[in-house]
N, C-alpha and C positions, 0 to 999 in steps of 0.2 A: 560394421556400421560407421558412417562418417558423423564428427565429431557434429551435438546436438548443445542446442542451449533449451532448458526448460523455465516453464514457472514452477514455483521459487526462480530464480535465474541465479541464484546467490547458492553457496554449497549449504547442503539444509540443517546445519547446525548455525545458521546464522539470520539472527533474527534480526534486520533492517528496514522498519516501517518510514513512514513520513518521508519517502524517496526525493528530493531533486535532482533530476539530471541535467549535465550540460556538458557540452563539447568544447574542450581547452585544446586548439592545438589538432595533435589527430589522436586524441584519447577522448573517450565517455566519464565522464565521472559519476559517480551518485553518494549524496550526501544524503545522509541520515539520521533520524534518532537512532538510538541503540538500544533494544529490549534484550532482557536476558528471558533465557527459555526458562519456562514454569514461575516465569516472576513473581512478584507481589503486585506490581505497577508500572507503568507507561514508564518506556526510559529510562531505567536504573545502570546501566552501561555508560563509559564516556567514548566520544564521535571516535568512527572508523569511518575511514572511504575505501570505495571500490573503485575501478577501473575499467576498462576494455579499451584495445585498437578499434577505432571506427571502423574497419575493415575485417573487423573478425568479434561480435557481439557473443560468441563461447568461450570465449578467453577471458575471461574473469581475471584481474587482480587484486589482493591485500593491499592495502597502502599503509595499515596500520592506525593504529591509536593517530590521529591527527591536531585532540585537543581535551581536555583532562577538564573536567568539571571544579579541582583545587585550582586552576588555574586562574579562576576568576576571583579576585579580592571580597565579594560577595558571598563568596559561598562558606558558609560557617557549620559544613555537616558534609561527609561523603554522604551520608544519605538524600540529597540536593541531587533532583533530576533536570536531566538534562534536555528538554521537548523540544520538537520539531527545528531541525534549521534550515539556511539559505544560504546561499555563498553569489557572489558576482564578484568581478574584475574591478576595479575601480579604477578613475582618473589617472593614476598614477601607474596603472598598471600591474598595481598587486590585490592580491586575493582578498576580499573582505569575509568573514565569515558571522553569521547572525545567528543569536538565539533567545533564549528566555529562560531561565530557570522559573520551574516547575511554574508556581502560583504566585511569585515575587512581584510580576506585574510589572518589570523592568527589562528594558531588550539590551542588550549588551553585545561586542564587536571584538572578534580573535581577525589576526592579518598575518598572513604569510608570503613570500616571493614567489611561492607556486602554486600550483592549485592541491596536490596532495600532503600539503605540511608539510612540519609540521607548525598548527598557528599558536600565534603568544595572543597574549591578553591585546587588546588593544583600549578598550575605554566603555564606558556607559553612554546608549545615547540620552541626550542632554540638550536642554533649551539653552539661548544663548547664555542667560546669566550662573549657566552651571546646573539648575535643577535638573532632579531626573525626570526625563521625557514619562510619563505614567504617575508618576507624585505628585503634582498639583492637583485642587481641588477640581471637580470637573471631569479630569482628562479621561478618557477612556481606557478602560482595561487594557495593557499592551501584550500582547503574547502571539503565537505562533507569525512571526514575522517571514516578510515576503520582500526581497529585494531587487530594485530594476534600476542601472544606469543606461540613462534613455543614449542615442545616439548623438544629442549635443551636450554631453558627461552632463545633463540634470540627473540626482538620484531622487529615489522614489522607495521610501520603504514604507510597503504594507501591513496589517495587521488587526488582531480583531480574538475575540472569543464572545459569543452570544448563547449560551445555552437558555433552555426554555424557565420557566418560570417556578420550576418545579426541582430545580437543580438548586442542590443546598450548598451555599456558601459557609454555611457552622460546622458545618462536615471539618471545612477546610480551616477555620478558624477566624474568618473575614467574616469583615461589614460587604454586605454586597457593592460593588464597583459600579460605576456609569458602564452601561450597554446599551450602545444605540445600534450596533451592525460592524460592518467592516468599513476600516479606517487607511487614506493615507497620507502620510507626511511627507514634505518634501525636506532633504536633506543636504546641509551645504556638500562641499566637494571634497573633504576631510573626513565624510562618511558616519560622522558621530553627533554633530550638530544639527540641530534643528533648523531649517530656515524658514517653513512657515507651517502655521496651526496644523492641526489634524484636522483633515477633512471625511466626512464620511458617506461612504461612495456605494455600499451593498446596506440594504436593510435586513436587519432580525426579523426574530418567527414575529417579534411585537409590533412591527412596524411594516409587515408584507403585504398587509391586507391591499385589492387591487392595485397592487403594481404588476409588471410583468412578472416579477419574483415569486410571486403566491406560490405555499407548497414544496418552494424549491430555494426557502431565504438564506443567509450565508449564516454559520454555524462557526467556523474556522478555517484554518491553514490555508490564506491567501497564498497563491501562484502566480506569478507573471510575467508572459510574454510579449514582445512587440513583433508581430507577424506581418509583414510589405502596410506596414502604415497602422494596422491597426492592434490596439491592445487586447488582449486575451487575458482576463483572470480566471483563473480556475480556484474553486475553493470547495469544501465540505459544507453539504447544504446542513440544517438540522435535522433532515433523514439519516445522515451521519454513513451511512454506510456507500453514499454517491459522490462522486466529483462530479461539481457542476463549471461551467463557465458561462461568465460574462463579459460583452467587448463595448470599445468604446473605440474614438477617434482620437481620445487624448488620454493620457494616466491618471487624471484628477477627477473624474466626473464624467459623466452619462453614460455609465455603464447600460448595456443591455442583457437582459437573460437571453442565452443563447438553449441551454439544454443539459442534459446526462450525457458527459463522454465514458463515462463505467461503474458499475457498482459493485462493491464486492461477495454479490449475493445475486446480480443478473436480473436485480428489478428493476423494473420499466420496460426492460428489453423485449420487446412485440409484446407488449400490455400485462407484462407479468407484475401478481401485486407481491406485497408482502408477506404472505400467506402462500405465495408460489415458489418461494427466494430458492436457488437453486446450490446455496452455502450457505454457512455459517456465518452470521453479519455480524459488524461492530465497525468504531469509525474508519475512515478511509482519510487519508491526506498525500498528495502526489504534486507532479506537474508536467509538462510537455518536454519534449525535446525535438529536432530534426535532427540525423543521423545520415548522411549520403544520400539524401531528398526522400529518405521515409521518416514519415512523424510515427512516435512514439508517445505512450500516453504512461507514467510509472503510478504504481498504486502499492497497498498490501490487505494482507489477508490473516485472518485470525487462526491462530493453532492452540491445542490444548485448552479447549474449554473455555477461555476465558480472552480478555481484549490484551492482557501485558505479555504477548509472544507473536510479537507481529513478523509476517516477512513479504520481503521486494517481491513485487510482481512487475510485468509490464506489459501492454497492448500494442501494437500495429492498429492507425485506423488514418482518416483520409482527412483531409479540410476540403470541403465542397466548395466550386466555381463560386459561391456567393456567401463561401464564408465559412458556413455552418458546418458543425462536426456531430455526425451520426454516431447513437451510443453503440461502444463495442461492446463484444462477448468475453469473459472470463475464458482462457483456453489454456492448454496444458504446452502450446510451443512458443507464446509470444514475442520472443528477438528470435528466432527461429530462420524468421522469413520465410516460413512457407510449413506447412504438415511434418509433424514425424515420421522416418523411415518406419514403415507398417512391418520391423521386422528386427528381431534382439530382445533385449530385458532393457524394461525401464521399471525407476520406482515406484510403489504408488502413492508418495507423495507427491508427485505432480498430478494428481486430480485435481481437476480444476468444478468439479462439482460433487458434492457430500453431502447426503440428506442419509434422514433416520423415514423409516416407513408414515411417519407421519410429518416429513417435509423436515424442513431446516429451523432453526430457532436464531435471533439474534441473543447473540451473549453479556449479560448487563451485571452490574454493580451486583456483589451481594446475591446472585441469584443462580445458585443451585439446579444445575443441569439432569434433564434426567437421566436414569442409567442408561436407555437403551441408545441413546445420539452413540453415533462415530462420529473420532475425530482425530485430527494430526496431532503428534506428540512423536518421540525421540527417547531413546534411551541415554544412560549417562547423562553426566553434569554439563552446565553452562560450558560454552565456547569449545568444546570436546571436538575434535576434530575426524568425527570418526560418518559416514555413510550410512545413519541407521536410523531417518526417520522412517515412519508407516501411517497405515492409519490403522486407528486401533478401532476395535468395540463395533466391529459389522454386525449387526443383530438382524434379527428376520425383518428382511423388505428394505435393507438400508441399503442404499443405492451411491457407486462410488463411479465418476462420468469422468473420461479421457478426452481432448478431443484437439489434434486429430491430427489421425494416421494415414497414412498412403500407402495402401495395401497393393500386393503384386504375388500372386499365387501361393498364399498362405494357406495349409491344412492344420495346424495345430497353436493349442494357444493353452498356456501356463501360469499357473498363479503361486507366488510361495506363501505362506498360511501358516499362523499356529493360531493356538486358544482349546475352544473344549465343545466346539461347534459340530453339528450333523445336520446336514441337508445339501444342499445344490447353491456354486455359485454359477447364475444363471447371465451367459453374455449375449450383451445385444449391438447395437450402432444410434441405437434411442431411448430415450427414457421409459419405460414398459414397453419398449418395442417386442420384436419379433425375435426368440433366441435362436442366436446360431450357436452357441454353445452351451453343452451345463457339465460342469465340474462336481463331481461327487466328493463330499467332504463327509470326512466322519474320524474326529478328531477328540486325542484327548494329549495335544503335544504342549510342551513347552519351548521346544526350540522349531525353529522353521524347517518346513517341510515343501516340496512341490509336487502338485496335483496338476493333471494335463486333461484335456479332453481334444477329440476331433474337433477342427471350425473351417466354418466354410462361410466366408465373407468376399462380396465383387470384390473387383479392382476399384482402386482409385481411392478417393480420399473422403474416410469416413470418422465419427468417434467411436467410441467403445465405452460400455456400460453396463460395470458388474454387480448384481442384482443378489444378495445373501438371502434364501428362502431357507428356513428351518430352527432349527432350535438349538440355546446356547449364541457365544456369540465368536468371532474369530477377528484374527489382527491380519493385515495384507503388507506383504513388505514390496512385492514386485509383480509384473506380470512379463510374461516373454510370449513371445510371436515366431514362429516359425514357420 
């Protein structure tokens, strides 16, 4: 087989949500939050970047720890998370790096001479007389920050948290904060100072009503790009599980709603609701990149039952003659550039679709999943560097979707499997499609085993969709194609 990049695109003990990517040079980078697997909460890990040559998107590399959470003079607890950042180039030519700690309400700046670290503190940003930017009376909530130095070195940093109305701030310990939508400031050229108010350029769920926004208001984690003139923000609408974007002809104002560039649950995609979601949902926060004149779109995806085990995904998709970007599909080869070899073993943790017979659930606060859902989980502890997620817990009619392969005179097709399951996994190329294979299962293992059946699937380039009918439940570690 010739070397494959999948979704996760990251090796799958590594959980990196809130993706930014950007091309330094002739390297990809993606900065990140940092989840630990089976966490407690969003972020408990300090920043790691990754890498790739622009020229080869399966060559992943570590760059390492790039910025340590005691780093910050602020931080009075390792227990202090570290959410969403953004990094750009500055003025000067060095690396600025952006972030927030957890619910502080404060955005703060690490700087380094490279783009993979590693960065030092650099300062809090700050109105001129020294206040912090978010602590005056007024200002707006500041967190998940978004940053753009425009092409005549203006900087422009974004940001915003708006949850709905029904989101407890006593939870957290606050007085509820000013929420008016998504916010942005302009910034002198020192990168830490304020130079003029915060202006605010996307409306909340409370403020949507007829605008273009309705439905689709900004929620969090501004993105933004400047594309041959015009600006492009991507953010988390409060459906939480989409990246939406909005463009403008300037960075300050009149944004317009453009649409869904991805969800991670595949709703809206040809009129699918919520109740059709084709994964497990929870929020989403990404942003664009171009890579050798293909756009990429980075996102993540929820593992283990709950929203604190997130990991990098990423999409291929187009920008239309008039602008506009049509929502992509959730897929199992994303930097790929093109179908999986419809031939070898792959995991099956790159399913890029998992439902339980009764469809998919979004995973919430507090809220107790039921037993028969499948879902991705790993053996071993945090940061383990070992090859061993699956998905776990196929119960009857739990459907686990590949997609997609480029087949070329295959007769046989292989699953490895334990658990305490008996029935048929039944393979198709659609969701209750048509099976061309079913696999006899009748299992009472603890360690992995592999079951085969005849399959007879055309040529060319299709998905695959393994169908668990019977009783009891089983764990899928791989599938292979011959």
């Amino acid at each position: 087989m010739k070397q494959h990049v999948f979704n996760p695109f990251l090796p799958s003990y590594e959980y990196i949500p809130d993706g930014e990517p950007y091309v330094f040079g002739d390297r990809l980078y993606v900065y990140g939050s940092h989840d630990k697997f089976n966490g407690n909460f969003y972020c408990e890990n300090d920043y790691v970047c990754w890498s790739a040559p622009v020229d080869d998107l399966t060559d992943w590399r570590n760059e390492g720890i790039i910025y340590e959470k005691t780093q910050d003079p602020m931080c009075d607890s390792d227990e202090r998370l570290l959410f969403a950042p953004d990094v750009s180039r500055g003025p000067d030519g060095r690396y600025y790096l952006y972030y927030a700690f957890d619910f502080l309400g404060v955005m703060a700046v690490a700087v380094c001479d490279t783009p993979a670290g590693k960065y030092e503190f650099y300062g809090h940003v700050k109105y001129q007389d020294g206040t912090l930017l978010g602590s005056r009376e007024g200002d707006g909530f500041q967190f998940d920050p978004g940053i753009l130095v425009d092409d005549d070195q203006s900087v422009y940093l974004y940001s915003g948290f708006c949850p709905t109305e029904d989101f407890s701030w006593d939870q957290l310990g606050m007085a509820e904060p000013t929420i008016k939508g998504g916010m942005v400031i302009e910034l002198e050229t020192d990168m830490v100072t304020v130079k003029k108010e915060p202006q605010y350029i996307l409306p909340d769920k409370r403020r949507g009503a007829g605008t273009d926004f309705e439905g689709h208001e900004f929620f969090e984690a501004p993105s933004i790009r400047k594309i041959d003139g015009t600006y492009y923000l991507v953010y988390s609408s409060f459906n939480n599980h989409e990246l939406c974007y909005a463009t403008s002809k300037r960075p300050t104002g009149d944004f317009k709603y453009g649409g869904t560039i991805i969800s991670n649950g595949d709703i809206y995609l040809n009129g699918r609701t919520d109740a059709e979601a084709l994964n497990y949902t929870g929020n989403n926060h990404g942003g664009i990149v171009n890579v050798q004149g293909k756009w990429y779109v980075f996102y993540h995806r929820q593992t283990n039952r709950h929203q604190f085990s997130r990991q990098a995904c990423a999409e291929e998709f187009q920008i239309e003659a008039d602008g506009r970007i049509k929502q992509v599909e959730m897929t199992s080869c994303g930097l790929n550039g093109g179908p999986l070899e419809g031939k070898g073993e792959y995991p099956a943790y790159i399913a890029c679709n998992l439902v339980s017979k009764s469809g998919a659930i979004r995973y919430e606060f507090g809220y107790e999943v039921e037993a028969f859902h499948p879902y991705f989980t790993q053996e071993g502890e945090d940061r383990e560097d070992n090859p061993n997620q699956y998905i776990a817990n196929l119960t009857d009619g739990s459907v686990a979707g590949f997609k997609y392969f480029d087949f070329e005179n295959v007769s046989r097709i292989s699953v490895k499997v334990r658990g305490s399951g008996k029935g048929n996994i039944h393979v198709s190329q659609s969701m209750n499609g048509v099976k061309l294979a079913s696999v006899p299962v009748a299992l009472q293992e603890e360690t992995w085993v592999s079951l085969s059946a005849p399959f007879d699937i055309d040529n060319g380039e299709h998905a695959l969709y393994f169908t668990f009918q019977g009783e009891g439940a089983i764990d899928m570690y791989s599938l292979t194609i011959e």
